[in-house]
C-alpha positions in Angstrom: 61.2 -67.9 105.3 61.4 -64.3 103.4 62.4 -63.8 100.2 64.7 -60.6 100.2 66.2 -59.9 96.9 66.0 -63.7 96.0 67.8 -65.3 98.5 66.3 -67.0 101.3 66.1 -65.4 105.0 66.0 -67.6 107.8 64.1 -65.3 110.6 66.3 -65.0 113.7 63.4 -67.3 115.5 64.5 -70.0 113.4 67.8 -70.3 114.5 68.7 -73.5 116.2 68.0 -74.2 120.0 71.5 -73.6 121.0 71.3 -70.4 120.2 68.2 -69.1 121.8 69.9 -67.3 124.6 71.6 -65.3 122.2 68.3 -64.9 120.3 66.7 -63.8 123.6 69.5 -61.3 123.8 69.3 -59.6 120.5 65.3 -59.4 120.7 65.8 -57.9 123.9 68.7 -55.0 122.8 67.6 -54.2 119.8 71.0 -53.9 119.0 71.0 -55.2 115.8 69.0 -57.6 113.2 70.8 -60.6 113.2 70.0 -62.6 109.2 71.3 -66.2 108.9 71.3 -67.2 104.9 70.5 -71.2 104.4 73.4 -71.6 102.4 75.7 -69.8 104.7 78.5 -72.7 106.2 78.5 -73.4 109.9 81.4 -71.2 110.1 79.7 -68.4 108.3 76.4 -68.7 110.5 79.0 -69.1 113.9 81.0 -65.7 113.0 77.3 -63.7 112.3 76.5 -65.1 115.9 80.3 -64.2 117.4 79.4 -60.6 115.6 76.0 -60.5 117.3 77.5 -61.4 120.3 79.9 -59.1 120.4 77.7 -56.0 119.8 75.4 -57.5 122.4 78.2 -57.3 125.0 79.1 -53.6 123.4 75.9 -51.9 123.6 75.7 -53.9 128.0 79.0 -52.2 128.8 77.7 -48.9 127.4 74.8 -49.0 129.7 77.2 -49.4 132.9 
């Protein structure tokens, strides 16, 4: 883990197993940098993934 301005920084390679598609994704668009906190909630950590996900499917639909 990084330390960035004292808080911990869980790298997006770290996330767990169900979301490595979604990891794949993002390393692949470069859309955005995607930054998990440990003491974020599971429903903090789900709506940074629904975010990522969404931008994901943004940046595809601008490519059609």
């Amino acid at each position: 883990m990084d330390e960035t301005a004292g808080r911990s920084v869980v790298p997006l390679l770290d996330l767990r197993a169900e979301y490595a598609p979604l990891r794949e994704q993002v390393l692949a668009s470069r859309v955005l940098s995607l930054t998990v906190y440990p003491e974020m909630t599971e429903e903090q950590r789900d709506h940074v993934i629904a975010s990522a996900r969404e931008a994901i499917t943004a940046k595809e639909g601008a490519r059609v």
